[in-house]
MARTIMI-183328 format. One record per residue (C-alpha): x, y negated, z negated. Coordinates in steps of 0.2 Angstrom, whole numbers, padded with zeros to 4 digits, always signed. Layout:
N
XYZ ...
//
This chain:
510
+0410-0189-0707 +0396-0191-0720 +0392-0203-0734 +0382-0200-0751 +0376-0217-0757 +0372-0211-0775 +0389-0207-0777 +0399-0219-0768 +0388-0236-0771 +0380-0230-0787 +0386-0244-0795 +0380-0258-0779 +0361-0257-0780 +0358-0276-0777 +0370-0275-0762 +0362-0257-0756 +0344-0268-0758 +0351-0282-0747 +0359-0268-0735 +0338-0261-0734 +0333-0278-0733 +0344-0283-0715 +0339-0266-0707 +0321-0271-0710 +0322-0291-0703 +0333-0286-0691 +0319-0271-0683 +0310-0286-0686 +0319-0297-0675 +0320-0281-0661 +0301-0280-0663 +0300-0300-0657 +0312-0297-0645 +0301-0283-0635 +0288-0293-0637 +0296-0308-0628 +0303-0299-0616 +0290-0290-0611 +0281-0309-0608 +0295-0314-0598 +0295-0297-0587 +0281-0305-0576 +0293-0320-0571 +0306-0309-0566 +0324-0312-0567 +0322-0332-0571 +0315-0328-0587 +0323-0312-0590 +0339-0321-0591 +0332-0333-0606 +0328-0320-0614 +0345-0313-0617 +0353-0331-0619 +0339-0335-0634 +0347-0320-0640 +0363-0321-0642 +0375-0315-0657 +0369-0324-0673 +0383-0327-0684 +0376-0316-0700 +0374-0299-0687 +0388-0288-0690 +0395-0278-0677 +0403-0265-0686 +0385-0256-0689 +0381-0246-0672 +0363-0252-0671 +0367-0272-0673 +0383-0269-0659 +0372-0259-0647 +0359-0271-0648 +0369-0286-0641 +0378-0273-0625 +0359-0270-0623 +0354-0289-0625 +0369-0292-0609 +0361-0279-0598 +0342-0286-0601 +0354-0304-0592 +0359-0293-0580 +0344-0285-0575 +0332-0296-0565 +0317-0292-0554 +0309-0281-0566 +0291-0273-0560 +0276-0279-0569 +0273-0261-0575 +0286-0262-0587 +0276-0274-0599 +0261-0261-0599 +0272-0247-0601 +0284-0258-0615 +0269-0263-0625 +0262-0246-0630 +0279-0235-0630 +0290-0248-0638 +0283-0263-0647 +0268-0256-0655 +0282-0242-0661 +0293-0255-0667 +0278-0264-0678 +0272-0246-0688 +0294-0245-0690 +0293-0260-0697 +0278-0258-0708 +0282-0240-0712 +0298-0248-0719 +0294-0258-0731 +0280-0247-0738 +0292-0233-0741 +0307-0248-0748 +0294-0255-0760 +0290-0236-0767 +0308-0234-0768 +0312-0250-0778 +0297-0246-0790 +0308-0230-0794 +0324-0237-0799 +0315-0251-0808 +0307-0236-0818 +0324-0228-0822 +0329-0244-0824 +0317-0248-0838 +0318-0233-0847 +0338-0232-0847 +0336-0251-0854 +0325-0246-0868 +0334-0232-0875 +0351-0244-0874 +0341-0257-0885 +0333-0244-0897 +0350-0236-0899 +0356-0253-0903 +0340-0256-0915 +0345-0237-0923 +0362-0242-0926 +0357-0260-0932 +0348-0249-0947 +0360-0238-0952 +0371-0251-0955 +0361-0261-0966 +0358-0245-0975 +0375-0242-0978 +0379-0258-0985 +0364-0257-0996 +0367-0241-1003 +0387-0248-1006 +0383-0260-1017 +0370-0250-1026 +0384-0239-1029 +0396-0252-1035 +0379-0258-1048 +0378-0241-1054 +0395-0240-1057 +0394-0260-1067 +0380-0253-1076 +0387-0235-1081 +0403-0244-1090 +0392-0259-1099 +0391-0254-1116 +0378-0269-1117 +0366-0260-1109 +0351-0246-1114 +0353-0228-1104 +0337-0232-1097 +0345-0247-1089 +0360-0237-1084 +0345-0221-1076 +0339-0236-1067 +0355-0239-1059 +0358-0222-1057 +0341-0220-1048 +0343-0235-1037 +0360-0228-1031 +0352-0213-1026 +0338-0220-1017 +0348-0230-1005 +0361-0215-1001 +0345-0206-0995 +0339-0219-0984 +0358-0222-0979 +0359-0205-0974 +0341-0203-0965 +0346-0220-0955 +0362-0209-0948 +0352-0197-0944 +0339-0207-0934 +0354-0216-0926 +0362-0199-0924 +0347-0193-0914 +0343-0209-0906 +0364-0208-0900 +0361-0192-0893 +0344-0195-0884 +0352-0211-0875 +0367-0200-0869 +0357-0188-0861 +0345-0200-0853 +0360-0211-0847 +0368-0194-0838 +0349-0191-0831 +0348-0209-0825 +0368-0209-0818 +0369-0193-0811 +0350-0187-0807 +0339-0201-0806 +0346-0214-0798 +0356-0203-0786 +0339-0200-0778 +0333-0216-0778 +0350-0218-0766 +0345-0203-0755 +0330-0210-0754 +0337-0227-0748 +0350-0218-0737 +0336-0207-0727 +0328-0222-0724 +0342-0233-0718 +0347-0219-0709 +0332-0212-0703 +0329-0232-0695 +0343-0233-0685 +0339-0215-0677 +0320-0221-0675 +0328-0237-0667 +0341-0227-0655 +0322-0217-0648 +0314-0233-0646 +0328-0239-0636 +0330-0222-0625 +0312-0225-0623 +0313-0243-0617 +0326-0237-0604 +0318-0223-0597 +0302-0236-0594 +0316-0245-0583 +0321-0231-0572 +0304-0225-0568 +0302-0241-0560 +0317-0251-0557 +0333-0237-0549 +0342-0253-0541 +0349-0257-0555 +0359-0241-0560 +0375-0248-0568 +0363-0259-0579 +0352-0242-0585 +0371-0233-0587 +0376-0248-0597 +0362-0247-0607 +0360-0229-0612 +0378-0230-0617 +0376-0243-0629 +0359-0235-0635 +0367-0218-0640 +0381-0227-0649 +0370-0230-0662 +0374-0217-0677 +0366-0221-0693 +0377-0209-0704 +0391-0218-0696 +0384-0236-0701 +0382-0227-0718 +0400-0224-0722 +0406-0242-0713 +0393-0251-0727 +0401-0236-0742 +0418-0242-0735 +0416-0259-0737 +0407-0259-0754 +0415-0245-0761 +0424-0249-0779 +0432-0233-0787 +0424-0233-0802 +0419-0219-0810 +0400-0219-0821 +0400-0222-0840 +0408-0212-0851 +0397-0204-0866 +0393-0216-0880 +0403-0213-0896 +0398-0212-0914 +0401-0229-0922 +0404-0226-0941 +0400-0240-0953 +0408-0239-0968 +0418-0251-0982 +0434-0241-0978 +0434-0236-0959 +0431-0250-0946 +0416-0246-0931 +0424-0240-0915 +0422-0251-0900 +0414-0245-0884 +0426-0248-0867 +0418-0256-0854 +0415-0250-0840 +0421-0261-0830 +0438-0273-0830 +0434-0290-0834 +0434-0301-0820 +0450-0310-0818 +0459-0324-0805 +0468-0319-0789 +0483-0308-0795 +0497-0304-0782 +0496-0286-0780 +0477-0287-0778 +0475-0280-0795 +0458-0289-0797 +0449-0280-0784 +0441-0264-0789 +0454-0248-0783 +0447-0244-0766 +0448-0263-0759 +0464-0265-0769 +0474-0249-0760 +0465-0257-0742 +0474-0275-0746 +0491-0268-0751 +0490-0255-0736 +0486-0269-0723 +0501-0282-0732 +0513-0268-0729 +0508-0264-0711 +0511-0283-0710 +0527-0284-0718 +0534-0269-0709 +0530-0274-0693 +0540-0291-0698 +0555-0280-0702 +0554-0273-0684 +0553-0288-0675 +0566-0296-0685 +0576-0280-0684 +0576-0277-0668 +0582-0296-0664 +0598-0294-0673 +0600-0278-0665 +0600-0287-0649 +0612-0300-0656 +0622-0287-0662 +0626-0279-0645 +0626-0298-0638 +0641-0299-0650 +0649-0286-0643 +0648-0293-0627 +0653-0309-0631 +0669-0304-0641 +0674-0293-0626 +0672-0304-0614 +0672-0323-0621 +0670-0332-0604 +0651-0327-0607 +0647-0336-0622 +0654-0339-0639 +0653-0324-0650 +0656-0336-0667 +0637-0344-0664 +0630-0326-0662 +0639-0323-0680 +0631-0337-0689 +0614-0330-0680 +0615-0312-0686 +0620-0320-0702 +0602-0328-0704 +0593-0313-0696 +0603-0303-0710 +0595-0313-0723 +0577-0317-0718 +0578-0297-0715 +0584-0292-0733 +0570-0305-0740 +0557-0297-0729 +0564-0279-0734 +0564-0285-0754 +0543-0292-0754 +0541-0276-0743 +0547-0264-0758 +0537-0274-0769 +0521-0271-0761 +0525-0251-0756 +0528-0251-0775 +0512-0257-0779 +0504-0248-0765 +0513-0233-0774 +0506-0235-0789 +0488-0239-0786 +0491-0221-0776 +0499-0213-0793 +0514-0208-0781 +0532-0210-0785 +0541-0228-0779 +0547-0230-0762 +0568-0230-0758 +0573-0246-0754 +0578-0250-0736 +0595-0254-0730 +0594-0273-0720 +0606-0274-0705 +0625-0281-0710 +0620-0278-0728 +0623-0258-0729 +0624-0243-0718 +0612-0244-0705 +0598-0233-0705 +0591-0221-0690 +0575-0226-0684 +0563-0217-0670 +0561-0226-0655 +0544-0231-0658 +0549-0239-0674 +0565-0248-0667 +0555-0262-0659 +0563-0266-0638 +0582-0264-0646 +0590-0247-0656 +0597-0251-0672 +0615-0248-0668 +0633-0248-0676 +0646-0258-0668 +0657-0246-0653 +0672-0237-0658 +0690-0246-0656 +0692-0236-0643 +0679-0242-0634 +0681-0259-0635 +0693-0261-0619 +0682-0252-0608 +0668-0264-0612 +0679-0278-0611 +0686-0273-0594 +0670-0270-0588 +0661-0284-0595 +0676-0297-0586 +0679-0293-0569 +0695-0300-0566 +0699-0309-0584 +0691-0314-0599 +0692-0332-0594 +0682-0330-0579 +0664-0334-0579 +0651-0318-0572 +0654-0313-0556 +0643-0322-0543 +0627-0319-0531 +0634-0304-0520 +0649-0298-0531 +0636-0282-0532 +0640-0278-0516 +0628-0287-0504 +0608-0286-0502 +0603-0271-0505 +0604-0264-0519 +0601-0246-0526 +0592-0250-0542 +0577-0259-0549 +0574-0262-0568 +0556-0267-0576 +0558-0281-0589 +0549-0274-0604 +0551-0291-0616 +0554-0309-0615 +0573-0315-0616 +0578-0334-0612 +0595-0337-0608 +0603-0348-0619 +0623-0348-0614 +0632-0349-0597 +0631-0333-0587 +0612-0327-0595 +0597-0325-0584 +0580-0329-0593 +0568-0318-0589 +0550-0312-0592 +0542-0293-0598 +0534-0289-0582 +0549-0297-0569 +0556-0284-0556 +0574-0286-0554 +0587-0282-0543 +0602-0270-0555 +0619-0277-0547 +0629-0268-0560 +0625-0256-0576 +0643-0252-0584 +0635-0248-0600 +0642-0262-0612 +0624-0267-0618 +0619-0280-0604 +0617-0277-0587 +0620-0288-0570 +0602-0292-0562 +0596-0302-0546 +0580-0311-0550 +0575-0322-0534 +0591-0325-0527 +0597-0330-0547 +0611-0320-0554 +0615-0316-0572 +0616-0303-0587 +0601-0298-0596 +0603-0288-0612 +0600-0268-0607 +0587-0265-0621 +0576-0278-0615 +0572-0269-0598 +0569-0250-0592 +0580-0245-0577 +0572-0236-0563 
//
């Protein structure tokens, strides 16, 4: 896993400067913080632990780089580690915080030679632009000069008024602004040419080092930092071996720090998609052809736009990926709920004395729509996600109760299969072994299992409440007594000397 700054944030260099500038305050900020622990080494664990509460987490460190999260593990083992020996500030002060002060200055020294490069390119690129401009400028007046010299020599050529001298004149007029039309296009020619080939230097040669440069340094920091640390722990064991879990602790979050990592978390957060500019085109300017105009690089910036279509490409495919993630993990949830209706259903129409199976109807019903909505905005955004990909548009997906229902694997199905309802067949058996005696009797009642003991245990493995006569609420976690298992989609469980039915997919049987 590797990053290339010129290539990736070539366009970001005020960002990539205030990236530079955080990694330089915050060695700063490690620097103080040596120094102040080193002071409160000679007090010992009472001022140890101010140490490491002074601190804490600020709210503008970010912990997705490796060196700002180790920091903060390290910053929680310095509170755990009191009665440190006076030797460690001796040791400290010459291994680690005079280290961290050269870092420091070494940094910005090598940053400031950095920046006076790009602002070289910088200034170079931006004088060719403005005397390509200035070129162009000329050979447009040129043009129109020469044009209407033309249109007076031809005036002059058809007045019979006047002398041929007069008409010469013209004539020689005419020509002399044609000439200087034509050496203006070809200055502007050359001067096109020249800014081309020092914009592909600057995009592609110049800059691109100035980037490495940045990069090694940043880079190079981070590694510098991670020694520093090892450094600072290795003091600690030479002198200190009763607290071993604190060094482990310590050296772990040390050696987590990976500066080409950090590198491609900062690329990935900054990166845009865009490409560098094109090559310049030849503008002609002319009476009959109208001048060509350049394509920005860049879109123009616009408002908020539903399929995130004003953020550059890369963020834009981020945002659409994580609102499908979210609307897809809607569509399980909701899926699997009227999947558990749906066998609920089952078991209520078999066997009425359980609940009534017309107000699991009108449920399903709402599932059903609030499932087709959610599957319709999901088709939206997989299409737009599909697009900014440049792959072909999704299928739509089928909702429950609104077409054939589609296989899923068990890890997508949610706690319930998405299921058909049983063959005709089948609908006595589960009937009969849903009712124990008739359909108008209520569940069977504590010991109809057979007494105490019981062969089986289930695990709950989600939440149900019970919201009709002969249903036992129960929580993902419970341990349940199985009374009966006749495989209509519920089962009969003993919770705590309760009774009831539970659906089947909502608990693992042992």
């Amino acid at each position: 896993m590797s990053a290339n700054w010129g290539k990736d944030v070539w366009d970001q260099y005020d960002k990539v400067c205030t990236h530079l500038d955080g990694g330089i305050e915050f060695v700063k900020r490690m620097q103080q913080f040596a120094k102040d622990r080193m002071k409160i080494e000679a007090d010992y664990a009472k001022e140890l632990r101010k140490l490491a509460k002074s601190y804490q987490r600020r709210k503008e460190d970010d912990l997705k780089y490796s060196d700002v999260s180790a920091f903060y593990k390290i910053v929680k083992e310095v509170d755990d580690t009191a009665g440190q020996h006076e030797i460690i500030v001796e040791n400290s002060n010459s291994n680690v915080y005079e280290a961290l002060r050269k870092l420091q200055h070494d940094l910005h020294r090598e940053k400031k030679q950095n920046m006076q490069d790009g602002s070289k390119h910088a200034s170079h690129y931006s004088s060719a632009l403005s005397n390509l401009e200035k070129a162009k400028k000329k050979y447009e007046v040129a043009t129109q000069h020469a044009e209407v010299a033309q249109v007076q020599f031809d005036k002059a050529s058809q007045d019979m008024n006047l002398t041929r001298a007069a008409v010469e004149k013209q004539r020689q007029m005419s020509l002399q602004k044609n000439d200087q039309a034509e050496e203006a296009k070809g200055n502007y020619l050359v001067c096109l040419d020249q800014t081309n080939q020092l914009q592909r230097e600057h995009f592609f040669t110049k800059m691109p080092e100035v980037y490495s440069s940045f990069q090694r340094m940043e880079e190079g920091r981070v590694d510098t930092v991670k020694q520093l640390m090892n450094t600072m722990l290795d003091i600690e064991l030479a002198v200190q071996p009763i607290v071993t879990k604190c060094r482990d602790n310590f050296r772990d979050a040390v050696n987590s720090m990976d500066g080409t990592k950090d590198s491609v978390v900062f690329v990935d957060d900054n990166r845009t998609g865009y490409l560098p500019p094109s090559d310049k085109m030849f503008e002609e300017y002319s009476s009959n052809k109208k001048s060509t105009k350049r394509e920005s690089v860049k879109p123009s910036a616009s408002g908020p736009r539903e399929d995130f279509g004003h953020l550059p490409p890369a963020k834009r495919k981020k945002k659409l990926q994580g609102k499908v993630k979210e609307l897809e993990d809607l569509v399980k949830k909701e899926t699997a709920e009227h999947t558990a209706l749906e066998k609920m259903y089952q078991v209520y129409s078999a066997n009425p004395s359980l609940g009534d199976p017309g107000v699991v109807q009108q449920q399903l019903g709402v599932i059903s729509d609030k499932v087709e909505q959610l599957n319709e905005e999901l088709y939206k955004f997989e299409s737009y996600l599909a697009q900014a990909e440049g792959k072909e548009p999704p299928l739509r997906r089928a909702s429950p109760g609104k077409a054939a229902p589609v296989q899923q694997s068990n890890s997508a199905a949610g706690p319930a299969q998405a299921s058909a309802q049983p063959p005709p067949q089948a609908q006595p058996q589960v009937a009969a072994a849903a009712a124990p005696q008739n359909s108008s009797e209520p569940p069977p009642g504590p010991g109809a299992g057979g007494g105490d003991e019981f062969d089986e245990e289930c695990n709950v493995l989600y939440d149900f409440v019970g919201s009709n006569d002969g249903e036992l609420s129960v929580k993902a976690g419970d341990k349940l007594d199985v009374i009966e298992n006749d495989g209509s989609g519920w089962i009969h469980v003993r919770k705590d000397g309760l009774e009831g039915y539970v659906p089947l997919s909502y608990v693992e049987v042992k």
